[in-house]
DSSP file (Angstrom, degrees, kcal/mol; ACC not computed):
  #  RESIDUE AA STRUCTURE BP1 BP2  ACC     N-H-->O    O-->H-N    N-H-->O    O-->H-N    TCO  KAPPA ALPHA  PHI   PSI    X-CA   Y-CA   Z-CA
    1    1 A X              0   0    0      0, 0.0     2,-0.3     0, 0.0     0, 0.0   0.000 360.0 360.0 360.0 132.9   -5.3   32.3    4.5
    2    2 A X        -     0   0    0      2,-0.0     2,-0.2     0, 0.0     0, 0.0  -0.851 360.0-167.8 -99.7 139.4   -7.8   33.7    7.0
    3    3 A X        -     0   0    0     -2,-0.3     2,-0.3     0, 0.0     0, 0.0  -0.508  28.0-130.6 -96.2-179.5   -9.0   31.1   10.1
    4    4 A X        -     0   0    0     -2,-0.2     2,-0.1    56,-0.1    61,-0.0  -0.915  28.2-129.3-132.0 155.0  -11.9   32.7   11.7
    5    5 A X        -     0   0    0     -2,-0.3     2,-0.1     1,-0.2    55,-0.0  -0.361  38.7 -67.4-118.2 161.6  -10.9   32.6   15.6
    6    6 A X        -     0   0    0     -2,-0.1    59,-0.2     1,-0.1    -1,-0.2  -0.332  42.6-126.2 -89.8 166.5  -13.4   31.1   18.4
    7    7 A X     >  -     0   0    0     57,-1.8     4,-3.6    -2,-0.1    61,-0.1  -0.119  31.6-103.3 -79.0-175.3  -16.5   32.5   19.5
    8    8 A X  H  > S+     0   0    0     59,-0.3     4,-2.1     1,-0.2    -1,-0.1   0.993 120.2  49.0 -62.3 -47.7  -17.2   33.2   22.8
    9    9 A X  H  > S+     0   0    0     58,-0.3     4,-2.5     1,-0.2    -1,-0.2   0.856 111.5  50.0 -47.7 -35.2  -19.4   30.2   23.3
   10   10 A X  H  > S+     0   0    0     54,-0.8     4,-3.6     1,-0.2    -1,-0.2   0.867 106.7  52.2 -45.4 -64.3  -16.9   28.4   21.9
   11   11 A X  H  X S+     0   0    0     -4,-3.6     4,-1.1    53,-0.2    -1,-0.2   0.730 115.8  46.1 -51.7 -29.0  -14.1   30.0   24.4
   12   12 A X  H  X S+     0   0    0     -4,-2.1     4,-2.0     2,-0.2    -2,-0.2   0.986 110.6  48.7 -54.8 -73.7  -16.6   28.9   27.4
   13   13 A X  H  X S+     0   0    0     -4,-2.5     4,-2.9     1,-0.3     5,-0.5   0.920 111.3  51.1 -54.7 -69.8  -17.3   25.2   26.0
   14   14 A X  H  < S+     0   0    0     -4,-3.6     4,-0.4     1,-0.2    -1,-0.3   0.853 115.9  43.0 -69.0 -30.7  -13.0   24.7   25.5
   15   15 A X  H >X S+     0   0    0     -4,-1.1     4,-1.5     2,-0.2     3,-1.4   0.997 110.5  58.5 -69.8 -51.0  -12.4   26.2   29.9
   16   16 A X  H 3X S+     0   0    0     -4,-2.0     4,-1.2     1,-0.3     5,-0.3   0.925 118.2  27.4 -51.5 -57.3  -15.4   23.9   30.7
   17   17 A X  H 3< S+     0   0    0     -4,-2.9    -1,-0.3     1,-0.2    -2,-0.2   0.669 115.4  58.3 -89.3  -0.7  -13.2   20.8   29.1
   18   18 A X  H <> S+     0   0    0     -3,-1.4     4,-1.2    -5,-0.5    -1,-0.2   0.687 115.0  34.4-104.0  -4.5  -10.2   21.9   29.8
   19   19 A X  H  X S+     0   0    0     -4,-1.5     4,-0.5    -5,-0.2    -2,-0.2   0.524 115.9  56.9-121.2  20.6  -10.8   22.1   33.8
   20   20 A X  H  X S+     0   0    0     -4,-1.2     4,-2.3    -5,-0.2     5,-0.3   0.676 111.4  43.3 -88.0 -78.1  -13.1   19.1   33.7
   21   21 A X  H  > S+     0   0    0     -5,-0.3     4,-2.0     1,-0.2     5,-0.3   0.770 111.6  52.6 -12.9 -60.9  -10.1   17.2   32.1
   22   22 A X  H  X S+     0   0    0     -4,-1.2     4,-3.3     2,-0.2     5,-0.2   0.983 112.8  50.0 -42.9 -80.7   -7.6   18.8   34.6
   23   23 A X  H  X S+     0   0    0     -4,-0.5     4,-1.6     2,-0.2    -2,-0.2   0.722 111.9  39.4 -14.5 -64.2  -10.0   17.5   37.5
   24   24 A X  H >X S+     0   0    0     -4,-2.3     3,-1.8     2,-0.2     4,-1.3   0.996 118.9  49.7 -81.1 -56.7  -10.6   14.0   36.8
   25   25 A X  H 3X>S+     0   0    0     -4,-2.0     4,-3.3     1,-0.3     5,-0.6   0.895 114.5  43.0 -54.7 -61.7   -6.9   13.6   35.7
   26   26 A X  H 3X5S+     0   0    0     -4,-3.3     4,-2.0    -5,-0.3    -1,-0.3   0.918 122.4  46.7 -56.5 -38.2   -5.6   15.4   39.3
   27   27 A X  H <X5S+     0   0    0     -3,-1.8     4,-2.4    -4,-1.6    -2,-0.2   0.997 111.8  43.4 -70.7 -67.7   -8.5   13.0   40.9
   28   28 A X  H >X5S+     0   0    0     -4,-1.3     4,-2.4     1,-0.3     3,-0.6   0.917 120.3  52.7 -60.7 -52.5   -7.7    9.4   39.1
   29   29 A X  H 3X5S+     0   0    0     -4,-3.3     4,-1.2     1,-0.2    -1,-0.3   0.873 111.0  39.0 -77.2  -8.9   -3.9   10.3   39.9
   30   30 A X  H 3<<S+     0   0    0     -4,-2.0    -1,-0.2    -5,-0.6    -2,-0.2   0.786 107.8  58.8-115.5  21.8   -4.1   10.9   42.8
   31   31 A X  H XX S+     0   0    0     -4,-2.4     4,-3.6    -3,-0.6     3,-0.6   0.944 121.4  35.7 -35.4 -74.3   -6.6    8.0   43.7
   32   32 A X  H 3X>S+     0   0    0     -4,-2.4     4,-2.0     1,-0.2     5,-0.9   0.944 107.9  64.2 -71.4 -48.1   -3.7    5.6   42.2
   33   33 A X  I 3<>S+     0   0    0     -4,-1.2     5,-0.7    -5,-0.4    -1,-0.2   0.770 112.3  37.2 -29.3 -23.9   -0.8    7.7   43.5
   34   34 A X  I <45S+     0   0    0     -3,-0.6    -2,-0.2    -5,-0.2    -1,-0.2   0.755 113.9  59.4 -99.6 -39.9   -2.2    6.7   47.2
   35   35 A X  I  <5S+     0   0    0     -4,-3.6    -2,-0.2     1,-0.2    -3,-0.1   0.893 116.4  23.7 -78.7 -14.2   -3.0    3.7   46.4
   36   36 A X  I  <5S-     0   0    0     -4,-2.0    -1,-0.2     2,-0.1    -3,-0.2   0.618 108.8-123.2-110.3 -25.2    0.1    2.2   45.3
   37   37 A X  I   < +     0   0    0     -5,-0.9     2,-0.2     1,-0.2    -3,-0.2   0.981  69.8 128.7  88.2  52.0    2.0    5.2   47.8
   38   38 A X     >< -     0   0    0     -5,-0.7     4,-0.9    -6,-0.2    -1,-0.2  -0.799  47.9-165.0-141.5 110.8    3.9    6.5   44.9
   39   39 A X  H >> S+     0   0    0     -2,-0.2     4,-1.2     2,-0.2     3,-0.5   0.878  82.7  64.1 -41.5 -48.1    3.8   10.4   44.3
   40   40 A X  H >4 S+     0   0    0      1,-0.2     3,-1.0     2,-0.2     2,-0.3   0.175  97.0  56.4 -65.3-113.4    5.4   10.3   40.4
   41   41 A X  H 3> S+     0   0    0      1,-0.3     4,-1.5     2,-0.2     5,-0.3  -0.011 107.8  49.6 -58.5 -33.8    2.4    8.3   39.0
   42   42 A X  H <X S+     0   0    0     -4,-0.9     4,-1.1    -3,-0.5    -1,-0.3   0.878 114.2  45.9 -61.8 -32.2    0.2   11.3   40.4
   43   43 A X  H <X S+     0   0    0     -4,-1.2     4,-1.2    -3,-1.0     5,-0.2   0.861 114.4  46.3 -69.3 -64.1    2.5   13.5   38.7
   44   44 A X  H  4 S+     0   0    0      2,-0.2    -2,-0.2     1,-0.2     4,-0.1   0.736 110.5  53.5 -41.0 -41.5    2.5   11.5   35.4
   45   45 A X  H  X S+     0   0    0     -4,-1.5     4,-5.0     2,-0.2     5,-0.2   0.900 110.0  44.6 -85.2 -72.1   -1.0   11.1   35.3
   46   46 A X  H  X S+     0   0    0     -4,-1.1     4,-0.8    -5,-0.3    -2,-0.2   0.610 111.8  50.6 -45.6 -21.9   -1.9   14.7   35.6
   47   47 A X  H  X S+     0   0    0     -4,-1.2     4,-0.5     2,-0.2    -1,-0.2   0.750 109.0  51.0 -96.8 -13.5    0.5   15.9   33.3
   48   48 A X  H >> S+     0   0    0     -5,-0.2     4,-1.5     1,-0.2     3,-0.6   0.845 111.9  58.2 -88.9 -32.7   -0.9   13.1   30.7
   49   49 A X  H 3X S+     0   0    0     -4,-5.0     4,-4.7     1,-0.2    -1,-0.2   0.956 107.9  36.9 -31.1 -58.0   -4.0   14.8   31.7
   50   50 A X  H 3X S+     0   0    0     -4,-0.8     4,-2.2     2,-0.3    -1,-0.2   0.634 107.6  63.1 -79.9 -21.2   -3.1   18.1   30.7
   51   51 A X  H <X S+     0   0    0     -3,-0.6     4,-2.5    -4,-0.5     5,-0.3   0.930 113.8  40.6 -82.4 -56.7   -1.2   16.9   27.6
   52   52 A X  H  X S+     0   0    0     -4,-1.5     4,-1.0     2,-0.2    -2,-0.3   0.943 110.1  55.5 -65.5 -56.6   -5.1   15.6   26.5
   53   53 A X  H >X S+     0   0    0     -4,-4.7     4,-1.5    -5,-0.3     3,-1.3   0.978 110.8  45.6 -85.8 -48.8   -6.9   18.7   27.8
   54   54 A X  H >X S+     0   0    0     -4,-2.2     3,-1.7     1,-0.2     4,-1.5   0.981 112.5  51.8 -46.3 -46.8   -4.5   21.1   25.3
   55   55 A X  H 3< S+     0   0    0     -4,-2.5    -1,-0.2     1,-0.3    -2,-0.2   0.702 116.9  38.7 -75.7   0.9   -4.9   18.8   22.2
   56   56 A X  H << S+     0   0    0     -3,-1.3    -1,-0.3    -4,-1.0    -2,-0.2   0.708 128.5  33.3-119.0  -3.2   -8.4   18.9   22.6
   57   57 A X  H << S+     0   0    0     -3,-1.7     4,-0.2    -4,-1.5    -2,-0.2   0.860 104.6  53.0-102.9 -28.7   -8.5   22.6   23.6
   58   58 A X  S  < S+     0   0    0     -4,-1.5    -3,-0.1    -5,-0.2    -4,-0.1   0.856  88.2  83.1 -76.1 -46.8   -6.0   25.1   22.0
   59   59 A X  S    S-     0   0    0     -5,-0.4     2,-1.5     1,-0.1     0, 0.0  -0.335  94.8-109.3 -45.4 161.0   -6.6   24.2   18.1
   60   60 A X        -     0   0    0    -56,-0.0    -1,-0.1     2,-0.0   -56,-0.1  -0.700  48.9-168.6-100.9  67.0   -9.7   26.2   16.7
   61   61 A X        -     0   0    0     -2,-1.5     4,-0.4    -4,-0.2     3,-0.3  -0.103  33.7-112.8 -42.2 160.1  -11.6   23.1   16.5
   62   62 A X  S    S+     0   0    0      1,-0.2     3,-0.3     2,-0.2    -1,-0.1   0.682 110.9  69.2 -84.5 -26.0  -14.8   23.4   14.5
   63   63 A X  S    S+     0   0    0      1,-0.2     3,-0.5     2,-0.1    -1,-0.2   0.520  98.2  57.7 -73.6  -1.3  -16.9   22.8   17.9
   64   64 A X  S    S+     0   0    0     -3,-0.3   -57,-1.8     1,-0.2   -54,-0.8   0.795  98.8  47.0-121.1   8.2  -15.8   25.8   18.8
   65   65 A X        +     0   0    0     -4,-0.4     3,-0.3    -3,-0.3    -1,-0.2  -0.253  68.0 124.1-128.7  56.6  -16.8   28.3   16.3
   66   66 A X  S    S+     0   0    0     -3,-0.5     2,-0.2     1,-0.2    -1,-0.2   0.508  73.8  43.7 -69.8  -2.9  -20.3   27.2   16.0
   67   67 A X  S    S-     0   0    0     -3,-0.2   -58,-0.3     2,-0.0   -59,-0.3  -0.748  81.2-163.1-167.1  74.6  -21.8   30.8   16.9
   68   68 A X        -     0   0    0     -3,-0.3     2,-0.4    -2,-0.2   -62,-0.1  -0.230  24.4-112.8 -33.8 134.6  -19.7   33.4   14.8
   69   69 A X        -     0   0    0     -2,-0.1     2,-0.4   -61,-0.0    -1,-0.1  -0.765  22.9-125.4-113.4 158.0  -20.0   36.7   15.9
   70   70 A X        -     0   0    0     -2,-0.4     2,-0.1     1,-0.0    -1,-0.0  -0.733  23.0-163.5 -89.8 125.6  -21.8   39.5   13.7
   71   71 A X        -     0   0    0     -2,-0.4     2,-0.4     3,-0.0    -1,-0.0  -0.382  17.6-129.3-100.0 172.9  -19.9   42.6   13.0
   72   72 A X        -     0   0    0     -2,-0.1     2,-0.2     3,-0.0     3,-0.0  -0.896  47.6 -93.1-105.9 163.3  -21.5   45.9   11.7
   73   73 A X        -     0   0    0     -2,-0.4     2,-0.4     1,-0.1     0, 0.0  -0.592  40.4 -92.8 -96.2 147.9  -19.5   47.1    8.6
   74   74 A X        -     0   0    0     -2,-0.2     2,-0.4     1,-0.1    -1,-0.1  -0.410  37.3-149.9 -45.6  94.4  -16.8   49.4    8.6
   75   75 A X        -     0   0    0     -2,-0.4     2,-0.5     1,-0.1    -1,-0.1  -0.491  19.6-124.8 -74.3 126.4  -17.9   52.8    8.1
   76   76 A X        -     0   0    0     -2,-0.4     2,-0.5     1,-0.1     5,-0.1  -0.504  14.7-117.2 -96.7 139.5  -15.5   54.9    6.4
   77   77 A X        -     0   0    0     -2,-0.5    -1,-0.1     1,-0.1     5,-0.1  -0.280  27.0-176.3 -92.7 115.6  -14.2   57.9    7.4
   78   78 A X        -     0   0    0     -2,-0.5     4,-0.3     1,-0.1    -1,-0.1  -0.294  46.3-102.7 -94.1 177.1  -14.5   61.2    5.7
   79   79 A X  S >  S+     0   0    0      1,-0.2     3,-1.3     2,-0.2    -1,-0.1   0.911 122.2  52.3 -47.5 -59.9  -13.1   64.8    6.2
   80   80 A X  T 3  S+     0   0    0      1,-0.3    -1,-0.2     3,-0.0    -3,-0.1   0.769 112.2  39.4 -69.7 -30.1  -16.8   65.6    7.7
   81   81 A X  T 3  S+     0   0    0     -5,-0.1     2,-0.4     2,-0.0    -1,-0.3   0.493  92.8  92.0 -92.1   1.8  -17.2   62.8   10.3
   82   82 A X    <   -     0   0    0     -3,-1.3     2,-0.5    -4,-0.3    -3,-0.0  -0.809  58.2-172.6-105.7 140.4  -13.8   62.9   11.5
   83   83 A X        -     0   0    0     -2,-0.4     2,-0.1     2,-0.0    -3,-0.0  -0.937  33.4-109.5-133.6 124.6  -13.5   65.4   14.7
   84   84 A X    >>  -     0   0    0     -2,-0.5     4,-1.3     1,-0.1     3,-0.7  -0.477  36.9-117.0 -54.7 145.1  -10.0   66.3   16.3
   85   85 A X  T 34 S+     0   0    0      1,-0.2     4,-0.2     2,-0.2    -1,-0.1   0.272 111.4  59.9 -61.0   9.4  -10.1   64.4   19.8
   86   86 A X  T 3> S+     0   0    0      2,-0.2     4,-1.1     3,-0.1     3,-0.3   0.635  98.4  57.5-119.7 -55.1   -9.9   67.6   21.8
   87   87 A X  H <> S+     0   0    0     -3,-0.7     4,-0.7     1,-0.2    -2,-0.2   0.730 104.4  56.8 -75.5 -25.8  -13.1   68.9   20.3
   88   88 A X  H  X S+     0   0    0     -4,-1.3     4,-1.1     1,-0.1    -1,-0.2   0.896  97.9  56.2 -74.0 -35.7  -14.8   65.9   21.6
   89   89 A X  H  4 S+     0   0    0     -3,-0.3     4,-0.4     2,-0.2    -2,-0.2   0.677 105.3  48.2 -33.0 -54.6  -14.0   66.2   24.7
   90   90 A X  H >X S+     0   0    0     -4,-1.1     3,-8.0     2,-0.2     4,-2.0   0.952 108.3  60.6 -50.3 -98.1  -15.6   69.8   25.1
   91   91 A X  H 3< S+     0   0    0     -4,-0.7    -2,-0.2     1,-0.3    -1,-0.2   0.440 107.3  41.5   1.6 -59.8  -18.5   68.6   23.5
   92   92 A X  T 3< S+     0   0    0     -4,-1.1    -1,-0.3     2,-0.2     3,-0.2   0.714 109.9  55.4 -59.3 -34.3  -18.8   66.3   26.0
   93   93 A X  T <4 S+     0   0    0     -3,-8.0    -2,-0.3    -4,-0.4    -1,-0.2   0.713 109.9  49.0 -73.6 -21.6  -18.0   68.5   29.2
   94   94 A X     <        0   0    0     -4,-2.0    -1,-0.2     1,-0.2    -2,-0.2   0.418 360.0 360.0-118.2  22.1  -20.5   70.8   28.3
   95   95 A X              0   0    0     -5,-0.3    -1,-0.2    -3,-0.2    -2,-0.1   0.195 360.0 360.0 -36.1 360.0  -23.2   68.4   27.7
């Protein structure tokens, strides 16, 4: 079975939510962390943060391969188009 992996936009959109998520989580604990003047709820909080911002970023959600990228097809390689890597090279120097 083939998935098809995310596009870039797709890769953009999932850091966008996963370090908005981080943010308000690290913010809202450590709002409540001060206010009740206990560090482990800041700690808890952020890590239930972070627990939310993977499950909504690391699967290949379907919002994130809206914009599939377009290949060119594989051109295949015969006797006559294939060039030792050494002769390319020349070729190039003496451009």
């Amino acid at each position: 079975m083939h998935r098809k992996a995310t596009d870039y936009k797709g890769q953009k959109l999932a850091e966008q939510i996963f370090q908005g998520v981080i943010l308000v989580s690290a913010i809202i604990g450590f709002i409540y962390g001060f206010i009740i003047e206990q560090f482990g709820w800041t700690v808890y909080i952020m890590l239930a943060g972070f627990a939310v911002s993977c499950l909504l970023t690391l699967p290949p959600w379907p919002m994130y391969r809206r914009n599939p990228l377009t290949w060119q097809p594989a051109v295949p390689e015969t006797p006559e188009t294939r060039e030792k890597p050494q002769e390319n090279l020349k070729k190039k120097k003496h451009k």
